[in-house]
C-alpha positions in Angstrom: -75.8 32.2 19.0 -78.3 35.4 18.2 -77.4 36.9 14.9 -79.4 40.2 16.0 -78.7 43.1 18.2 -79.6 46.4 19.3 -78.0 49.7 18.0 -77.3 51.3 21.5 -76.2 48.5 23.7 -75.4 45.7 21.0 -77.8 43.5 23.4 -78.1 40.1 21.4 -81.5 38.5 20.6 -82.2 35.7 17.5 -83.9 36.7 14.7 -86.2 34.0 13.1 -83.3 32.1 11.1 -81.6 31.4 14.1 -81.2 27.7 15.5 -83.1 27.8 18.9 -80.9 27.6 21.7 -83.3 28.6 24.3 -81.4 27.9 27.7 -78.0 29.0 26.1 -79.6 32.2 24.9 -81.2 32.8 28.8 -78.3 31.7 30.1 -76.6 34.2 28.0 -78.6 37.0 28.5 -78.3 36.6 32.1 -74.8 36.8 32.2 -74.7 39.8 29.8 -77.3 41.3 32.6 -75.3 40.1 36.0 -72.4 42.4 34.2 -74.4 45.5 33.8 -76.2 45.7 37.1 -73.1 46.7 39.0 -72.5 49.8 36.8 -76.3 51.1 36.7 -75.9 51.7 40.8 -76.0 49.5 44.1 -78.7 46.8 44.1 -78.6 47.3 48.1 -78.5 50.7 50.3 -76.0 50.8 52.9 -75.0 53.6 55.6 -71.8 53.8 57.0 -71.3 52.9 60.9 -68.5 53.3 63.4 -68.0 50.3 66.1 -67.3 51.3 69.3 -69.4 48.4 70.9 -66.0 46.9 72.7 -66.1 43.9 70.4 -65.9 43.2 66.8 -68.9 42.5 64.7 -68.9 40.3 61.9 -69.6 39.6 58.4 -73.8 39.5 57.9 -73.8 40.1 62.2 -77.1 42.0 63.0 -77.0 45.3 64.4 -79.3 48.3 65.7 -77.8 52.0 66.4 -76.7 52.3 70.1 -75.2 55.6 70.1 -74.0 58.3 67.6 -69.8 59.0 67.2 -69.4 62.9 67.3 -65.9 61.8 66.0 -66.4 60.4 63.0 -69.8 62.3 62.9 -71.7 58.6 62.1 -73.9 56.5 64.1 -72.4 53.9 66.7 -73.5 50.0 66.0 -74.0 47.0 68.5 -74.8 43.3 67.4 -78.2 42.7 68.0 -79.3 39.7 70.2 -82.6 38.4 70.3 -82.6 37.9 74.0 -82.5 41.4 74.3 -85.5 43.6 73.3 -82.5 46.8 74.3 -80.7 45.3 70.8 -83.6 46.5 68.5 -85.0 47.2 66.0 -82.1 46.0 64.0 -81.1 48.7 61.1 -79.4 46.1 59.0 -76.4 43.5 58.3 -72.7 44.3 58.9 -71.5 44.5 55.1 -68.2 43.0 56.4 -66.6 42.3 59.9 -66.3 45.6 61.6 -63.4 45.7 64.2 -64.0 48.0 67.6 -62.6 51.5 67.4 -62.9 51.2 63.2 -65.9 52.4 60.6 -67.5 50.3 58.5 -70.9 49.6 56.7 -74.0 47.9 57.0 -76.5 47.0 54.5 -79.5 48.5 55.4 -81.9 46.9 52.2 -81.5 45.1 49.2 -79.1 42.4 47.7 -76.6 41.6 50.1 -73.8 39.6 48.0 -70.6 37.6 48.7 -72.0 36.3 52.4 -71.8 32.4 53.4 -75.0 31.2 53.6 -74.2 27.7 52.8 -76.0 26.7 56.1 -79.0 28.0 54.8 -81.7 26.9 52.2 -83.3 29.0 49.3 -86.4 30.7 50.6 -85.5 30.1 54.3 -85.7 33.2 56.2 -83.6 34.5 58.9 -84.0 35.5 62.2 -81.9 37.5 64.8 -80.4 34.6 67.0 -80.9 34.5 70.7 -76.8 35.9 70.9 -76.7 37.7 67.9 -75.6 36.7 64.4 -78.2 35.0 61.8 -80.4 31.6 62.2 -83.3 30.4 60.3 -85.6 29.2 63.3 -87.0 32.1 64.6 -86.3 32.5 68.8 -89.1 31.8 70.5 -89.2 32.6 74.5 -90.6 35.2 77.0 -87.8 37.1 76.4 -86.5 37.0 72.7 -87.5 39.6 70.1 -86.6 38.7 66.5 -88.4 39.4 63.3 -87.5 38.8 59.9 -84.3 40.4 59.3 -83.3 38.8 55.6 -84.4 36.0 53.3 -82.0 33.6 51.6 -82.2 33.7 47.5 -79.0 31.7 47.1 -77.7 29.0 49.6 -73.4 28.9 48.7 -70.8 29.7 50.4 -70.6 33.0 48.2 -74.4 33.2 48.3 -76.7 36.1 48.3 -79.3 37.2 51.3 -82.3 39.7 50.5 -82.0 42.4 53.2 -85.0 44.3 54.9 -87.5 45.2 57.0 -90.2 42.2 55.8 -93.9 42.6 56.6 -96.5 39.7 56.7 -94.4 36.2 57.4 -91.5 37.1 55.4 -91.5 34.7 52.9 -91.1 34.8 49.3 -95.1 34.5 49.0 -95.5 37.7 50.9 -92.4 39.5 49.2 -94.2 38.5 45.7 -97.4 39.9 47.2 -95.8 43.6 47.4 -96.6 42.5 51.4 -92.2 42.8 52.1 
């Protein structure tokens, strides 16, 4: 355990007659971190979204702006399908499943928690599928349109999926690259 800390945050860190523990102190560090990020703001940009597409979308469904709701004064959203080029560009993934007739959010960039992507692997990228939702093989046909819409940085069934609009292959390499 470190014996030191800071004055304004009490932040731990050993001091040179600790015992070296260096995964325990990582490990430790990280979970002091994983609490704080939450209350220093969003690590993902959302905007809010009414449904009126006559079905409802789901959980990490694709979606691009098909109309705008003078009603509830926000923008109307459809699930995007890669067969149809008329379902793009895709503005981001529904945050949770968004009935028809009700508001809700979509993640628009960022770190998109809490979604199942035990399918997946790490690094795998994902891809608008040919009738909407996610799939890590991109759709390739005459008529399908699907670029990168997210890459997976943890596969679980509460993993996480970085959202946005990637440039270059969308790959970790060309995220790392300042290419995403």
């Amino acid at each position: 355990m470190a014996s030191g800390e800071t004055t304004i945050y009490d932040l731990p860190y050993p001091v040179n007659s600790d015992p070296v523990d260096v995964a325990g102190d990582i490990q430790s560090l990280a979970e002091r971190i994983e609490v704080i990020l939450p209350t220093i703001g969003l690590p993902y940009h959302t905007i809010e979204v009414t449904n009126d597409s006559g079905a409802t979308i789901n959980k990490a469904d694709p979606v691009y702006i098909s109309s705008y709701n003078s009603t509830s004064g926000k923008p109307e959203v459809t699930k995007s399908q890669a067969s149809d080029i008329t379902t793009f560009p895709v503005i981001g993934l529904a945050q949770s499943a968004i009935g028809n007739g009700s508001d809700g959010v979509v993640v628009i960039s960022g770190v998109f928690t809490g979604v199942d992507t035990s399918t997946y692997t790490v690094g795998d990228t994902l891809y608008v599928g040919s009738s909407g939702g996610l799939t890590a093989t991109q759709p390739i046909t005459a008529t399908t349109n699907s670029g990168v819409v997210g890459v997976v940085s943890k596969a679980n069934i509460n993993g996480v999926i970085l959202v946005g609009s990637f440039k270059g292959n969308g790959t970790w390499g060309s995220m790392k690259a300042g290419l995403a």
